[in-house]
C-alpha positions, -999 to +999 in steps of 0.1 A: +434-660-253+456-636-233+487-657-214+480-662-178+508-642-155+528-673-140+539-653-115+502-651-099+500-683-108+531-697-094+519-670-059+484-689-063+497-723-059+524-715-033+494-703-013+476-733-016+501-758-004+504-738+031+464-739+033+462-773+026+493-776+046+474-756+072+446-777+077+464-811+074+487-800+103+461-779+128+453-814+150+490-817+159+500-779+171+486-784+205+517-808+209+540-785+203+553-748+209+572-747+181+545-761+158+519-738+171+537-706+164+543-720+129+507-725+123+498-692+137+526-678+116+513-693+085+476-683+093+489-644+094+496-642+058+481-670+033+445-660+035+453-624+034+471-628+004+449-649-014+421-623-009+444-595-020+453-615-051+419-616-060+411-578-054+441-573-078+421-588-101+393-576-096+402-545-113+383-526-134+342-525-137+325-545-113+316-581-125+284-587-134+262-601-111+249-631-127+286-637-135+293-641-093+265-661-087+273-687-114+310-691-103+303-684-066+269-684-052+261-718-069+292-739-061+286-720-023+249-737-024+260-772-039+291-772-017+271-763+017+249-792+008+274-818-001+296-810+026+265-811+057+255-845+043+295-857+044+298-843+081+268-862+092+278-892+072+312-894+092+296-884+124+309-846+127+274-834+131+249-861+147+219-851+123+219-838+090+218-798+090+219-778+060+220-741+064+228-717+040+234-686+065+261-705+080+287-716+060+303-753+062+340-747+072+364-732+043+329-723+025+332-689+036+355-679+012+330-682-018+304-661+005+329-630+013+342-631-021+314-626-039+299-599-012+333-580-019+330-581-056+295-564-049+308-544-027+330-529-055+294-510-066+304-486-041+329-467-062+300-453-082+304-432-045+334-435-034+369-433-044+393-463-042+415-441-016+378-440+004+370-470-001+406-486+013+402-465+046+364-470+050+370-508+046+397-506+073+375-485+097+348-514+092+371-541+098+381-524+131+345-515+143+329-548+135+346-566+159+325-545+186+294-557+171+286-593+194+257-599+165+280-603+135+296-639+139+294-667+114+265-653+103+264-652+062+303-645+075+295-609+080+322-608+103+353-624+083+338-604+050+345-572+069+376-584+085+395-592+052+378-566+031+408-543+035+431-567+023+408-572-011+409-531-010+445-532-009+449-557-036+423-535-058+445-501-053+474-520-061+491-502-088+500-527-118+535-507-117+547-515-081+537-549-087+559-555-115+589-538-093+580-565-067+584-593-096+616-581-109+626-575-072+617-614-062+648-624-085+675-604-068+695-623-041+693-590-016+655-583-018+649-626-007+670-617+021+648-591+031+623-611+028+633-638+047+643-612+074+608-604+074+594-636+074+614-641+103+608-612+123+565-621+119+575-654+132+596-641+162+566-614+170+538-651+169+563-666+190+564-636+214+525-632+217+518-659+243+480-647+244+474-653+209+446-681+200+433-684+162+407-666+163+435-634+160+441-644+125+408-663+119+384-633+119+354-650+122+343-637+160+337-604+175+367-595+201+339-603+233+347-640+220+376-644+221+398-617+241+396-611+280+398-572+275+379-569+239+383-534+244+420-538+230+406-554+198+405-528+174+442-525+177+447-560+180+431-563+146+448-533+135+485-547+142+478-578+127+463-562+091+496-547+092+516-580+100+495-592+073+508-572+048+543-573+059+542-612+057+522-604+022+552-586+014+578-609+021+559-635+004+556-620-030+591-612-030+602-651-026+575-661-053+593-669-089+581-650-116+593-676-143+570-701-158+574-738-148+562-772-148+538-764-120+527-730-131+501-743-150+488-757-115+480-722-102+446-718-121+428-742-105+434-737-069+396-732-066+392-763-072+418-777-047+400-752-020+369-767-025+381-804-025+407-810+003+383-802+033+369-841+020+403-854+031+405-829+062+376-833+079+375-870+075+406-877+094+399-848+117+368-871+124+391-898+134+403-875+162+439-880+152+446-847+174+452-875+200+486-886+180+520-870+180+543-862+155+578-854+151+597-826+129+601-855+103+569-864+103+553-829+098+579-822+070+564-854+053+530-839+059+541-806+040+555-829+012+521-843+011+506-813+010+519-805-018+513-836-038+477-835-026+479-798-041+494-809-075+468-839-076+438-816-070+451-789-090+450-814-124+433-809-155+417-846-148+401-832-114+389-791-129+373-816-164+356-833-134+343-803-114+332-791-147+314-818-154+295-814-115+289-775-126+267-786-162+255-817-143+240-800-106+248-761-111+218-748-134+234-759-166+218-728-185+239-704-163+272-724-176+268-719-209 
């Protein structure tokens, strides 16, 4: 077996912790400027470069199709189920509701990740070069469309396609520059001047809400002149990849302790919203915290992170695949 590249790995896990991170911390931002631009400032550039990860990787023919729906159509169904029966079990949704054209929360990652791996069939027509700008052009456009919502997540599918596009036409050469660049003392002070300067711009934008870096609704939703949302979304696929940017040049590329941690992120995505949404359901938005207190949070993310990221917890969701998951398909 090939050795996994710690540096995606170590990236991968990184990633994680801010989403996790992300979730844990949303409640509290309302009580705070400063917290609210950091949230927004996260939400610019985690998502976006998980998805471009996985284009990266996505290299190459497209993957079989019974291959997607075993590792993402089938977790999508048994996760949509279990999660509608844990909402209504905590009192999120007063009845039980299980839908499959809507996804449950975070669920709509496995949805627009498998439609983008089929969407890769298209470069029997198109080139990748096409198929970067036509993505882009869609993302754009979409937003006009008040039909495409949360609907099978047509919407955020076509919103973050580019950045899966991106991470596809990646070449494997620049992105070993960017690795050997993340270890030079200079090239983490650009980045961090980068970072900085995508923070300052979040902090500037006043009339930002999440649904900016969300994607999930058409610009009528959301903006008072959705005219302007085409290069809204345009500004902030760029912002994206300049926080992308500045991201992979602060990753390490070495392997460590926790690199081994990276692989199962999956997992960890598909686990936390338990802890989320149940003490979002005891409407702890009402408490306040402190900058000591949401530093303890982030160190809490990451242990929550590291203990969802174990082998113990991956044997486990193994175990849930062969059990409930069509145990001929995971053979």
């Amino acid at each position: 077996m090939a050795q996994r590249d710690a540096y995606f790995d170590n990236a991968k896990l990184l990633l994680m912790i801010l989403v996790v991170f992300g979730h844990l911390f949303q409640p509290f931002i309302e009580t705070n400027a400063l917290y609210n631009d950091l949230y927004y400032f996260i939400f610019t550039f985690h998502m976006p470069a998980f998805i471009l990860i996985s284009g990266y990787f996505a290299k190459g023919d497209p993957k079989p199709l019974k291959k997607l729906i075993k590792k993402l159509l089938l977790p999508y169904v048994f996760f949509q189920l279990i999660y509608s029966g844990y909402y209504t079990l905590i009192g999120l949704q007063e009845s039980f509701d299980f839908s499959l054209t809507t996804p449950q929360w975070s669920l709509w990652f496995l949805l627009s990740l498998f439609c983008w791996n089929c969407l890769l069939h298209l470069r029997r027509f198109f080139t990748v070069r096409q198929l970067v700008i036509g993505s882009l052009l869609t993302a754009l456009i979409v937003g006009y469309i008040p039909i495409f919502g949360r609907y099978l997540a047509v919407q955020r599918t076509l919103t973050f396609f580019p950045y899966f596009m991106v991470g596809y036409a990646l070449p494997v050469q620049w992105v070993d520059k960017v690795k050997a660049k993340s270890q030079m003392l200079s090239k983490r002070t650009i980045a961090l001047v980068l970072f900085a300067l995508l923070f300052a711009f979040v902090q500037w934008n006043e009339w930002m809400n999440k649904y900016w870096v969300f994607g999930s609704k058409p610009y009528e939703d959301y903006l008072n002149h959705p005219i302007f949302g085409g290069p809204q979304r345009l500004i902030f696929f760029f912002l994206g990849l300049v926080g992308i940017a500045a991201f992979f040049l602060l990753v390490p590329r070495g392997r460590y302790f926790f690199s081994k941690w990276g692989k199962n992120t999956l997992t960890v995505y598909l686990l936390h919203g338990f802890l989320v949404k149940g003490l979002r359901a005891l409407e702890i938005e009402h408490f306040e915290i402190n900058t000591v207190e949401v530093i303890v949070l982030f160190g809490f993310s990451m242990l929550l992170t590291a203990g969802l990221s174990s082998e113990r917890f991956r044997h486990w969701m193994d175990k849930v695949k062969r059990k409930f998951m069509r145990p001929a398909l995971f053979n």
